[in-house]
Each structure stands twice: as C-alpha cells, then as structure tokens.
GUPA-528155 format. One record per residue: residue number from 1; residue in one letter; x, y, z of N, C-alpha, C in turn. Coordinates in steps of 0.2 Angstrom, whole numbers, plus 5000, padded with zeros to 4 digits. Layout:
REM GUPA-528155
(NUM a (X Y Z) (X Y Z) (X Y Z))
...
***
This chain:
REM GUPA-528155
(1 x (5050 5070 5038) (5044 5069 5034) (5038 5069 5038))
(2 x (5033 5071 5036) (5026 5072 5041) (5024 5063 5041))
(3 x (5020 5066 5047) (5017 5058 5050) (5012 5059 5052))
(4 x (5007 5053 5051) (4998 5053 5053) (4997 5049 5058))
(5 x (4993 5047 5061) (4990 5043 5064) (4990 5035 5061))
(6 x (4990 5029 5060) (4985 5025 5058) (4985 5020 5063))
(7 x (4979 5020 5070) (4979 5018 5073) (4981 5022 5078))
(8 x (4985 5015 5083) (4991 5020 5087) (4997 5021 5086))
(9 x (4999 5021 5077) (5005 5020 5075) (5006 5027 5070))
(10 x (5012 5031 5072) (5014 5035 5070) (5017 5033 5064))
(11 x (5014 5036 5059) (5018 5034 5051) (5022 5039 5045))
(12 x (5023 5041 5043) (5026 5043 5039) (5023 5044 5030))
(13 x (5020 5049 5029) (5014 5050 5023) (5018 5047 5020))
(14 x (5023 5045 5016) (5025 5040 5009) (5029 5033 5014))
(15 x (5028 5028 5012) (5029 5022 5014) (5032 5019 5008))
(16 x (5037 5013 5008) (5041 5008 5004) (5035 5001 5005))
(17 x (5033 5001 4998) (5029 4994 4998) (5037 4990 4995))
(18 x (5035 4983 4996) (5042 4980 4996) (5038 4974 4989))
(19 x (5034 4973 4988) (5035 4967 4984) (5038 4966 4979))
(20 x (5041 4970 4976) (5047 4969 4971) (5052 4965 4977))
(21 x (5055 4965 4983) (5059 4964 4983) (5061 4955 4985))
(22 x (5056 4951 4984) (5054 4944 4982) (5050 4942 4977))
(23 x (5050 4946 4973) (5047 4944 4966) (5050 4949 4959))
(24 x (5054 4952 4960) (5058 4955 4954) (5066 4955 4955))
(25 x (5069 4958 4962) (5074 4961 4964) (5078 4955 4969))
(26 x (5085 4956 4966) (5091 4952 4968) (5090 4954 4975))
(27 x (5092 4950 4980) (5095 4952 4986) (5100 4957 4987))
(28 x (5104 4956 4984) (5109 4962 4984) (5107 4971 4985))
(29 x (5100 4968 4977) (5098 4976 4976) (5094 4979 4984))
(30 x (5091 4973 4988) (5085 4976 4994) (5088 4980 4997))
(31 x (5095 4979 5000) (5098 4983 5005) (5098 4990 5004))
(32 x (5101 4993 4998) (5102 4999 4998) (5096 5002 4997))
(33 x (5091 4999 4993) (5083 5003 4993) (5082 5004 5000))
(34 x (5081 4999 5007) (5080 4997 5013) (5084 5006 5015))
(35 x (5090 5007 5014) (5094 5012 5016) (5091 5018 5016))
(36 x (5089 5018 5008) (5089 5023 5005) (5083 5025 5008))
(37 x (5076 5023 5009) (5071 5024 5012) (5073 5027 5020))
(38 x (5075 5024 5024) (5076 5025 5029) (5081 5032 5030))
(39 x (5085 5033 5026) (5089 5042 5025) (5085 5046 5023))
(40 x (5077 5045 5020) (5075 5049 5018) (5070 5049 5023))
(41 x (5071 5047 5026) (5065 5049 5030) (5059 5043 5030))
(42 x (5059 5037 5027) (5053 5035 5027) (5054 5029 5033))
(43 x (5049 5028 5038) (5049 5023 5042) (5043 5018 5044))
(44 x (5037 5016 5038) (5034 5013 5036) (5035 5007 5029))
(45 x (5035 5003 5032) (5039 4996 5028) (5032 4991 5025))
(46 x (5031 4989 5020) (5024 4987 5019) (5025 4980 5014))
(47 x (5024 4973 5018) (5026 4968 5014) (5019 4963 5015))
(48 x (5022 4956 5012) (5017 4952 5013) (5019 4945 5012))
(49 x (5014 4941 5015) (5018 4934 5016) (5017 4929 5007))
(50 x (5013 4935 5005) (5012 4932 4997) (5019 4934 4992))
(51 x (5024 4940 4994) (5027 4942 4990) (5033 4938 4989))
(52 x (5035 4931 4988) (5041 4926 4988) (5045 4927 4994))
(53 x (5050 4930 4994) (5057 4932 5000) (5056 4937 5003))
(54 x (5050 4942 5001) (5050 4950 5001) (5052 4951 5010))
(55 x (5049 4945 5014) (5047 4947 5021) (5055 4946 5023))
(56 x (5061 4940 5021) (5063 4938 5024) (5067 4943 5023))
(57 x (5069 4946 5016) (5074 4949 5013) (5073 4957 5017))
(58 x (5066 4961 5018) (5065 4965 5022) (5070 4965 5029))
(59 x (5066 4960 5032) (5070 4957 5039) (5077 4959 5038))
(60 x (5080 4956 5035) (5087 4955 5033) (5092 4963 5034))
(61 x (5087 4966 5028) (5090 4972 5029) (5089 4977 5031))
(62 x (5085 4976 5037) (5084 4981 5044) (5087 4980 5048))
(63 x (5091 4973 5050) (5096 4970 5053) (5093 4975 5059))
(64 x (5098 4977 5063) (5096 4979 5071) (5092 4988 5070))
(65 x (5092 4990 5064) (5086 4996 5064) (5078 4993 5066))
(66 x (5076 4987 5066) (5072 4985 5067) (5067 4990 5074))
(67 x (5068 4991 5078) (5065 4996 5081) (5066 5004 5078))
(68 x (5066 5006 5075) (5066 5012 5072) (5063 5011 5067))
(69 x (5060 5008 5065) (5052 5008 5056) (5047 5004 5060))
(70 x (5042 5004 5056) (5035 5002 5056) (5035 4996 5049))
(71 x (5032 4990 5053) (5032 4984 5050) (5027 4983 5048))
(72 x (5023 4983 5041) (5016 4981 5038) (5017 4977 5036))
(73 x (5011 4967 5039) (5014 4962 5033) (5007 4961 5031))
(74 x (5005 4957 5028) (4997 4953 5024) (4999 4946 5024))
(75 x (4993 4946 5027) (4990 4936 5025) (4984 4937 5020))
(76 x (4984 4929 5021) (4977 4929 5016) (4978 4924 5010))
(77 x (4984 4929 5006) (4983 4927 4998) (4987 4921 4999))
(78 x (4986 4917 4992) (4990 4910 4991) (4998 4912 4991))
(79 x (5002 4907 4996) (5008 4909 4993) (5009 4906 4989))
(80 x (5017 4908 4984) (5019 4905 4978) (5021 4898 4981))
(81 x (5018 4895 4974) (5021 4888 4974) (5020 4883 4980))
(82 x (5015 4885 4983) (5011 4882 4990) (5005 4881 4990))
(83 x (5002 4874 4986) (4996 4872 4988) (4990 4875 4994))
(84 x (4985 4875 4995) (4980 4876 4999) (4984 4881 5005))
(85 x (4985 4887 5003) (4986 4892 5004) (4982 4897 5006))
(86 x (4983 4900 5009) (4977 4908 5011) (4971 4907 5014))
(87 x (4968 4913 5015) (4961 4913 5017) (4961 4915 5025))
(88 x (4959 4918 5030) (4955 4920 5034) (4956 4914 5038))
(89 x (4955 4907 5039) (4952 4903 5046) (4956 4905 5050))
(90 x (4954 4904 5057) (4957 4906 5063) (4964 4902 5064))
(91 x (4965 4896 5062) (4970 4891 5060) (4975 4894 5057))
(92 x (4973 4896 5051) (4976 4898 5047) (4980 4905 5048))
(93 x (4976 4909 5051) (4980 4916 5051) (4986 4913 5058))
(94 x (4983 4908 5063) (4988 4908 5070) (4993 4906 5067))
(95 x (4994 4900 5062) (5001 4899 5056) (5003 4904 5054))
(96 x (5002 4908 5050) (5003 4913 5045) (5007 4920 5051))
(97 x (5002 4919 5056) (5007 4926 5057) (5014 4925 5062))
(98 x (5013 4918 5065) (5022 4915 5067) (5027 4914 5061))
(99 x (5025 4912 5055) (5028 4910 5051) (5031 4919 5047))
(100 x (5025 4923 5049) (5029 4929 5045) (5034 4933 5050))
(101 x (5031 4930 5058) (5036 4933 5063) (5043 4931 5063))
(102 x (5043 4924 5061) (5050 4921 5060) (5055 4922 5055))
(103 x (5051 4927 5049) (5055 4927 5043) (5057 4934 5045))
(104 x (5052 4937 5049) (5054 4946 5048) (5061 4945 5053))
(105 x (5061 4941 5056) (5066 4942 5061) (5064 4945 5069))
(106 x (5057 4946 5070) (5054 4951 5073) (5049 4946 5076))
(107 x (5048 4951 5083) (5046 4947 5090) (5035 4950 5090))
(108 x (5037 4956 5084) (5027 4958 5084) (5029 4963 5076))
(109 x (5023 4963 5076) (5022 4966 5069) (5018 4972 5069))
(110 x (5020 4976 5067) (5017 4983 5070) (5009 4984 5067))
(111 x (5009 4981 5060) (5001 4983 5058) (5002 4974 5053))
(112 x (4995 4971 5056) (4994 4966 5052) (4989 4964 5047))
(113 x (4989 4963 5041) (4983 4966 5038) (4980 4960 5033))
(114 x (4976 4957 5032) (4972 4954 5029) (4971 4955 5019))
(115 x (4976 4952 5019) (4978 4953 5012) (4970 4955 5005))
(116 x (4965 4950 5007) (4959 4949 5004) (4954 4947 5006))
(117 x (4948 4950 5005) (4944 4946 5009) (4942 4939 5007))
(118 x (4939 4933 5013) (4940 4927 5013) (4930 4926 5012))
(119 x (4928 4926 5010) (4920 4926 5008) (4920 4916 5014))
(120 x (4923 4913 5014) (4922 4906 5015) (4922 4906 5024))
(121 x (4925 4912 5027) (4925 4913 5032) (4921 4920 5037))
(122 x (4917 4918 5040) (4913 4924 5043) (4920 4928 5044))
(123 x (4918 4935 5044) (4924 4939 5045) (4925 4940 5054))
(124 x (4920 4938 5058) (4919 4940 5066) (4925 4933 5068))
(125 x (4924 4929 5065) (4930 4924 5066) (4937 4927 5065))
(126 x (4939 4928 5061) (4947 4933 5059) (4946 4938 5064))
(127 x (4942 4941 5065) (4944 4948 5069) (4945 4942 5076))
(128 x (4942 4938 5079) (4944 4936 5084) (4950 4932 5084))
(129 x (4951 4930 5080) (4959 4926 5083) (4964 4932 5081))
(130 x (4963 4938 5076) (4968 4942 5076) (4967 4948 5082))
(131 x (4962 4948 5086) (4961 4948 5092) (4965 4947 5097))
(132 x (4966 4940 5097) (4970 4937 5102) (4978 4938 5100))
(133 x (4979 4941 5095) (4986 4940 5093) (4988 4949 5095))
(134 x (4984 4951 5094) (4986 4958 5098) (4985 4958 5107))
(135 x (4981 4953 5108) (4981 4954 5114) (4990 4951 5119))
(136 x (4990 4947 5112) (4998 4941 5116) (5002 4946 5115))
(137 x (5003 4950 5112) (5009 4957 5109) (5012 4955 5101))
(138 x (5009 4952 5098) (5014 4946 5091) (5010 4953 5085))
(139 x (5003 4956 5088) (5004 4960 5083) (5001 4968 5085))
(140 x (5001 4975 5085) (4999 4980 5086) (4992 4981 5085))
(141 x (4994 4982 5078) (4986 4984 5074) (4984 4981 5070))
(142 x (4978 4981 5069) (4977 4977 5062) (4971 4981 5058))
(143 x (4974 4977 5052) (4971 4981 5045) (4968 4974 5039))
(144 x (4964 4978 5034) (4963 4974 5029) (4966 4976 5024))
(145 x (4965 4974 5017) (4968 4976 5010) (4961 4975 5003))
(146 x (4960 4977 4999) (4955 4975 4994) (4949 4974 4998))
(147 x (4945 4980 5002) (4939 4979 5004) (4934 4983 5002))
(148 x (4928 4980 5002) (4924 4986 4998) (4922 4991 5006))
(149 x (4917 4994 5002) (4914 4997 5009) (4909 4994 5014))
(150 x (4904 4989 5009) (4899 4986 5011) (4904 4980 5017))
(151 x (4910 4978 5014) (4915 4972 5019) (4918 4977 5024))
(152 x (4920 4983 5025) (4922 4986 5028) (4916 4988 5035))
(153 x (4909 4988 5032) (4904 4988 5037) (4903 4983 5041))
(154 x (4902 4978 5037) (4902 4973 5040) (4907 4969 5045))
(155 x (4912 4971 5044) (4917 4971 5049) (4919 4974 5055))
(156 x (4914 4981 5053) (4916 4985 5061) (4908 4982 5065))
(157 x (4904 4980 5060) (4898 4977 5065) (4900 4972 5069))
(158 x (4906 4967 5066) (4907 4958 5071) (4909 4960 5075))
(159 x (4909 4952 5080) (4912 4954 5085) (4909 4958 5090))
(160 x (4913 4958 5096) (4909 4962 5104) (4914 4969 5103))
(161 x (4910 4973 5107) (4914 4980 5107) (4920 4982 5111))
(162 x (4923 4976 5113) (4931 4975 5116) (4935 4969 5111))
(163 x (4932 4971 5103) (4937 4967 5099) (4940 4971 5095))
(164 x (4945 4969 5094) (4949 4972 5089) (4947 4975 5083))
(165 x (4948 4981 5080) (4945 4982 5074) (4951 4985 5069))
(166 x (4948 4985 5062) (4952 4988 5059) (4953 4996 5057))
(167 x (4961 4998 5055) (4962 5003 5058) (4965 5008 5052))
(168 x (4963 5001 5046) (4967 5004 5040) (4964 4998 5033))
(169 x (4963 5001 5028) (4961 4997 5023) (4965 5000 5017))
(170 x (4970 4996 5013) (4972 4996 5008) (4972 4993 5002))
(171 x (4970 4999 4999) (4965 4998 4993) (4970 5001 4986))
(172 x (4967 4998 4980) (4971 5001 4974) (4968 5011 4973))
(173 x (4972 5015 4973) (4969 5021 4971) (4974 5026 4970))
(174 x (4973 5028 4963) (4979 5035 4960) (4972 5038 4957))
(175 x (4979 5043 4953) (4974 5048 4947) (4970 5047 4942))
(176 x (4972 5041 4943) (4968 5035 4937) (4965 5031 4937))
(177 x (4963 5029 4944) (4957 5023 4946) (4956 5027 4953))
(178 x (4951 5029 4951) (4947 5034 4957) (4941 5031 4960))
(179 x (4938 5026 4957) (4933 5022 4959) (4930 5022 4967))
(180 x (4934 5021 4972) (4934 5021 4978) (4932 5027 4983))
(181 x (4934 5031 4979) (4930 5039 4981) (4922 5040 4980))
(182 x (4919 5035 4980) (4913 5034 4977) (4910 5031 4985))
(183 x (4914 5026 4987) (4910 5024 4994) (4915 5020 4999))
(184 x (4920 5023 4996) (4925 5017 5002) (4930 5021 5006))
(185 x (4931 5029 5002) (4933 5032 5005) (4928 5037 5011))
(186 x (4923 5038 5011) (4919 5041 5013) (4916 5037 5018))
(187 x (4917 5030 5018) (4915 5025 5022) (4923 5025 5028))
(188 x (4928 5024 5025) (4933 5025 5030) (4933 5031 5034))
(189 x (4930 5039 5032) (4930 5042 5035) (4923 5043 5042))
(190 x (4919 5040 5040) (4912 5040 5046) (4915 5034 5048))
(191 x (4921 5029 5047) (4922 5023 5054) (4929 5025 5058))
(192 x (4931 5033 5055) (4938 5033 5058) (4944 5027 5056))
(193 x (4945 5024 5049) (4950 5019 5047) (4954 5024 5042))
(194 x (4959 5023 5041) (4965 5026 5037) (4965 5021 5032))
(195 x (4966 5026 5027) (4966 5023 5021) (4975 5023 5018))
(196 x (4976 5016 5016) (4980 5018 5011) (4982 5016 5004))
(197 x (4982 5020 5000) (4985 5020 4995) (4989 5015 4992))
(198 x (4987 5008 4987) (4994 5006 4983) (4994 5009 4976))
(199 x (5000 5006 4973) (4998 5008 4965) (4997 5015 4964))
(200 x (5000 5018 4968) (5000 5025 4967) (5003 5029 4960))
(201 x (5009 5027 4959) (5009 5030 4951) (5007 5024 4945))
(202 x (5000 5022 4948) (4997 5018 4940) (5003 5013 4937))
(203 x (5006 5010 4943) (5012 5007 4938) (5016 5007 4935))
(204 x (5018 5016 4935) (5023 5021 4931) (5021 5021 4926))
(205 x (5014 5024 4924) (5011 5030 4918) (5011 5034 4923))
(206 x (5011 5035 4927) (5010 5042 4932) (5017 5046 4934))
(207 x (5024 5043 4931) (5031 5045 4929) (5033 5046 4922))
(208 x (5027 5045 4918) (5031 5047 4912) (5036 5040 4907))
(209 x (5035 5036 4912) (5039 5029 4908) (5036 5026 4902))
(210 x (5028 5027 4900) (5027 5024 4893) (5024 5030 4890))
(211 x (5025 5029 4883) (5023 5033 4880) (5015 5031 4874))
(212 x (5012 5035 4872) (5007 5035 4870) (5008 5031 4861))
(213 x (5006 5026 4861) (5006 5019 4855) (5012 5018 4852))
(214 x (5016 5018 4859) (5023 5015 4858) (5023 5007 4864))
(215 x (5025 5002 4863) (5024 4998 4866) (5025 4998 4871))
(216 x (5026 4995 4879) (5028 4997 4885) (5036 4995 4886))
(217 x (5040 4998 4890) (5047 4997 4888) (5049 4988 4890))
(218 x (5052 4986 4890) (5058 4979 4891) (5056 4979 4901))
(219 x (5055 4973 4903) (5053 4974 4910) (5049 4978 4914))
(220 x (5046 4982 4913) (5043 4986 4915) (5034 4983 4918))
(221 x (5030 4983 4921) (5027 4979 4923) (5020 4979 4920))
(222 x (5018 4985 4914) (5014 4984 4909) (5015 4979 4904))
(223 x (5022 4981 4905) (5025 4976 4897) (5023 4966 4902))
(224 x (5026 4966 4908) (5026 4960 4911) (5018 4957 4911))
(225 x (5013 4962 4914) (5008 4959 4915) (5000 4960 4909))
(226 x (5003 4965 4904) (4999 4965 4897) (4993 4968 4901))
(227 x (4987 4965 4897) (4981 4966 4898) (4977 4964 4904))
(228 x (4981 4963 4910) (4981 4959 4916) (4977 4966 4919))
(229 x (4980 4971 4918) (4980 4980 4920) (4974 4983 4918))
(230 x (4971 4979 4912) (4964 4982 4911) (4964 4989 4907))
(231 x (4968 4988 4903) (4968 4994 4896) (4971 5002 4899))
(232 x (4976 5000 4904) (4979 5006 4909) (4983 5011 4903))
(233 x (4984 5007 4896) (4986 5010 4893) (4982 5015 4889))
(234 x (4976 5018 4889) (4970 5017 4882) (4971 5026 4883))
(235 x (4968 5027 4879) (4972 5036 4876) (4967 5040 4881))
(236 x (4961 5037 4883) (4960 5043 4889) (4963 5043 4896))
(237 x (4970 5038 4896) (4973 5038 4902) (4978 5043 4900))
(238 x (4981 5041 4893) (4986 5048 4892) (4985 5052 4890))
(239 x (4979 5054 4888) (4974 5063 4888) (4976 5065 4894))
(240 x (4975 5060 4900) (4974 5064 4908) (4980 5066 4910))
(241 x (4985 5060 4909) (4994 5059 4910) (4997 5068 4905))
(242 x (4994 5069 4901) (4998 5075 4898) (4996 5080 4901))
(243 x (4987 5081 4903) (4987 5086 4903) (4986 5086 4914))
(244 x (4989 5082 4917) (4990 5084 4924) (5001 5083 4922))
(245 x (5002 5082 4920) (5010 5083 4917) (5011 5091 4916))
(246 x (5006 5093 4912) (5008 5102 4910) (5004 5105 4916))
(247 x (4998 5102 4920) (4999 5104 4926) (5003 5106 4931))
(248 x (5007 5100 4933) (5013 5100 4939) (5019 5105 4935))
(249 x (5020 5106 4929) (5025 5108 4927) (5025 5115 4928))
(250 x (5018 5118 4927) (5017 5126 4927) (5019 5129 4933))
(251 x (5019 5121 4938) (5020 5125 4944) (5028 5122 4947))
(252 x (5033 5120 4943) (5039 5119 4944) (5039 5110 4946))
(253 x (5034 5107 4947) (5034 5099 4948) (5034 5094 4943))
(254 x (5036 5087 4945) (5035 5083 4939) (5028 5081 4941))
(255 x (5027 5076 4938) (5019 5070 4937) (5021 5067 4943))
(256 x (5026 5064 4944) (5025 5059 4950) (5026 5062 4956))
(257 x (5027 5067 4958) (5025 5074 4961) (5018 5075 4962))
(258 x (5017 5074 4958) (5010 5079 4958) (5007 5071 4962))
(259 x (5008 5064 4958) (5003 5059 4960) (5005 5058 4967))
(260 x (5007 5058 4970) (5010 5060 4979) (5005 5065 4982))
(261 x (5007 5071 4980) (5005 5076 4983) (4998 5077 4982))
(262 x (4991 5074 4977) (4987 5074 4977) (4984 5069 4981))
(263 x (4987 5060 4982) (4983 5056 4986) (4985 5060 4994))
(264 x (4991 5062 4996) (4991 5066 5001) (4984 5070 5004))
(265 x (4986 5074 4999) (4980 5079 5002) (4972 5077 5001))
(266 x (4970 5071 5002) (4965 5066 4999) (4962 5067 5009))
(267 x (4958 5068 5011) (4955 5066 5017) (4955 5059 5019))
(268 x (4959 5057 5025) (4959 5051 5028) (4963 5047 5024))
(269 x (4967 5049 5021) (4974 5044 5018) (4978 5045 5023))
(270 x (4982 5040 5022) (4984 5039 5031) (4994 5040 5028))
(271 x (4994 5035 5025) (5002 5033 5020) (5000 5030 5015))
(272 x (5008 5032 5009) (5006 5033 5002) (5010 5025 5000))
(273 x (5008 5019 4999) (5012 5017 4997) (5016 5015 4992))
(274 x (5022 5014 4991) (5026 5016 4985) (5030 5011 4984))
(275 x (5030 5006 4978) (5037 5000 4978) (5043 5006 4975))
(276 x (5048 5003 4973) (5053 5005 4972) (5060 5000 4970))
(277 x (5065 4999 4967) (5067 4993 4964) (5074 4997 4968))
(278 x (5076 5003 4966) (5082 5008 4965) (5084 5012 4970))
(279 x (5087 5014 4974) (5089 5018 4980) (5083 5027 4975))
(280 x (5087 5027 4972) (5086 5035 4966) (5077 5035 4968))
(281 x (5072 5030 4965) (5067 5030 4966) (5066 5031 4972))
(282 x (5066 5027 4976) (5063 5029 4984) (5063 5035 4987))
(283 x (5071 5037 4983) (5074 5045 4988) (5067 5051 4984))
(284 x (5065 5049 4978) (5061 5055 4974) (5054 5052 4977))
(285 x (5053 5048 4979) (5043 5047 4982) (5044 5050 4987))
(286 x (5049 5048 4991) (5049 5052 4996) (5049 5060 4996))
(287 x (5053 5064 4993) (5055 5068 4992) (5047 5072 4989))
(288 x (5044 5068 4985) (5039 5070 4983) (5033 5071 4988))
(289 x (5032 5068 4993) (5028 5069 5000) (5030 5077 5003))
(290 x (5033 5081 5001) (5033 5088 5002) (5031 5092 5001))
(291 x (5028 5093 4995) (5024 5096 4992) (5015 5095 4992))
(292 x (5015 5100 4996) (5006 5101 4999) (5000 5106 4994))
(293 x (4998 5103 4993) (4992 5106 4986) (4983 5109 4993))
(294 x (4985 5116 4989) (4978 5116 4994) (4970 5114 4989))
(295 x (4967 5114 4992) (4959 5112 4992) (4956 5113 4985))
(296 x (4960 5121 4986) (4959 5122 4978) (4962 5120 4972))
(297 x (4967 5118 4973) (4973 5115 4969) (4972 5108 4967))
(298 x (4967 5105 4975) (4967 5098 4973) (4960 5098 4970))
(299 x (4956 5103 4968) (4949 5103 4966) (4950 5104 4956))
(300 x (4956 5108 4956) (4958 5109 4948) (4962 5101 4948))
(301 x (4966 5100 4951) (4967 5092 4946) (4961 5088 4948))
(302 x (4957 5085 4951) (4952 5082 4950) (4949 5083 4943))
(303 x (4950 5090 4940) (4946 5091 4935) (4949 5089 4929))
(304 x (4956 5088 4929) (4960 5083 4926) (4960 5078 4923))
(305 x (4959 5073 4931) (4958 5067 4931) (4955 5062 4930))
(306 x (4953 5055 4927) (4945 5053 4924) (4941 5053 4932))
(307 x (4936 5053 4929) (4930 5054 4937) (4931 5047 4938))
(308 x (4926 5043 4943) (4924 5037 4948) (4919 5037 4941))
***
C-alpha cells in the first residue's frame, strides 16, 4: 500500500481507527480485524484513551508485531465512567500518556495526539510538556484532533522555535461534510501539517447500508446515535449517495471506493481513517486505497458532492 509522510513517520494512506473495539466489539472479535489489517497491508493503528479497552485490546493483539505498525493514541476527552477527566494541563497529559503507555503494552507511542482542544489551558503549555515527552522517547510525533484553523494557528505560533509542533490534525471529513476545505485544509497545507481524515464513509451512507425513508438498520450507528448525526440522513445526502454511486459504477467501482479514493487524492491528506468491526471490512478499505482518481476525476465528483 502507498505511504505519506506524517511527520517523520511513514504511514500507509488507509489506517484502522480502532474505537469500536472498546465500545462496540467483543475481545474475541479485535484480533482478527488487528490481522486482517495488517495482511492487507495497513500499518497505521489509531486509538484513544477515551475509547473504553480499545488501547488495551489494541495492545493485546499486536502482541510482538508491535514494532512493525504505527501507534496513534488521543488524550484530552473524558474517560468513560471517570470523573474529572480530560483536558490539556501539563499534569494531566504526564498522567495520560503513561497510563496509555502501559495499556498499549508499549515503551513510546508513535504519533500522540490531542483528542480536543482544552479552551481552560493556554495551548503553549500542552505543546511543552508534550515537548518534553518526545524529548524523553515516550512519544514521536505529536498531533491534535477537532481543530479549527484559527487553533491550528495559534498553535504553530506558541512556544519557542525548538518546540515541538504539530504534525497532523484529525478532523471529521468525507463526501458529505466538506466544511473544512474552506479553511483548515488550506491552512494545514501553508503549515506543512497532515491531515487526517475520520468518518470517512459518513458512518456507512457512504456504503450503501441505509436506504432512503426506510429506517436505519438494528445496530448500526445512525440507528444508535439518532439525531446526534445531525440529519446525516436528509434527502440531499441521498441525492449525492446515488448520484456519486452511479458515478463509481460507470467506471467499475463501488461508493465506498470512490469515498477512499477521493479523500486520497485531497491535497495534504496524509491517512485515511477507517473503523472496522469485521476482518471482510478492513481487507475492502484497504483494498479501496488503490484506486487513484485524477484531478479531473476528482473535479467531476466535487461536482456531486454538497459543497462547504
């Protein structure tokens, strides 16, 4: 599989997001997903210490492949069922990232990333103690999650110009919520940051899994999280789902094809991030990372797609 840059760390354009696998998914089920990515080619691992067991269970089933992938964790957010939780202070992230070190089963964390930002904490504080943790070896790179452009700025401003900076913001962005091409991609691209992608197939409308005024299926995470999604369901989403569906197919691909191959070819998207419950799904995101769309190709589905 092709690999980018993010930082100094050689990644693999589609990545396994993990947070299903401590908040939906049996232990049993991690392994073979964990396998299955890994046969495919993918070596970008992307968890978080908000995701219930997802770190440990991660850990677990890389058992000694552990140096052969790349480790993505986040702090920040509240954990489950743990009072005064999260946030930024220098205290708090020094907790946070031994506590993720001892679950991953792992001695440094290859990209550490800032789950949300902490409004209560100047940001030039965080970048110094995560500073210091890459200077000790406990982490590589570091990254944020959920930044606008204006936090993004103000980030590469703190700090002295031998501090650590960020090297990667991961943001929500597919064929459906494009918003960010407005000022955060365009911003990651004058600071030299990689972007990455969650929520890439829209929560599976971008697969074809719901259908248009039929209700969302039994477990599925429309059906789990309702109106939480923000009307992900509404008929100008499945106008756009049908007609980039009769696009990918003209040319022999599916929809969840196409939504791969499109944030790919996105400037300064660094990896794609993709949960997965199933061995089957993982091996097809992956799989889907093959398929390169040129300029013009990605210029007709834009045309598709709702605008920012």
């Amino acid at each position: 599989m092709q690999t980018r840059t993010v930082g100094s760390l050689e990644v693999t354009v589609v990545g396994l997001g993990t947070n299903n696998f401590g908040l939906l998914m049996g232990e049993d089920e991690v392994g073979p997903v964990v396998d299955a990515a890994i046969e495919s080619g993918v070596n970008f691992f992307d968890t978080a210490d908000s995701y219930g067991d997802s770190e440990e269970r991660l850990g677990r089933a890389l058992g000694t492949r552990r140096d052969d992938v790349l480790i993505a964790t986040k702090f920040g957010s509240p954990l489950i069922g743990q009072e005064n939780t999260g946030g930024a202070r220098p205290e708090y992230v020094r907790a946070a990232v031994e506590r993720s070190l001892e679950k991953l089963g792992t001695d440094r964390i290859d990209l550490y990333q800032l789950h949300r930002p902490d409004p209560s904490t100047p940001i030039g504080d965080t970048l110094a103690v995560l500073h210091d943790l890459v200077a000790a070896g406990k982490v590589r790179e570091i990254g944020c999650s959920n930044f606008s452009a204006q936090q993004l700025r103000d980030a590469q401003g703190a700090g002295t110009p031998e501090s650590a900076r960020f090297v990667s913001v991961q943001n929500h962005y597919n064929l459906l919520r494009r918003s960010d091409e407005t000022d955060v991609l365009p911003e990651c691209e004058r600071l030299g940051i990689s972007y990455l992608p969650y929520f890439p197939l829209a929560s599976g409308l971008l697969t074809g899994k719901y259908e248009r005024d039929v209700a969302p299926p039994e477990g599925t995470r429309l059906q789990r999280w309702g109106d939480r999604m923000g009307g992900m369901l509404s008929s100008d989403n499945f106008d756009a789902v049908d007609a980039l569906a009769g696009w990918a197919a003209e040319r022999g691909h599916s929809l969840l094809e196409l939504a791969f191959a499109w944030l790919i070819a996105k400037p300064g998207v660094g990896s794609v991030i993709a949960g997965a419950t199933k061995p089957e799904q993982v091996a097809a995101n992956a799989a889907a990372g093959a398929w390169r769309l040129s300029p013009a190709e990605v210029a007709e589905v834009d045309a598709l797609a709702p605008q920012p």
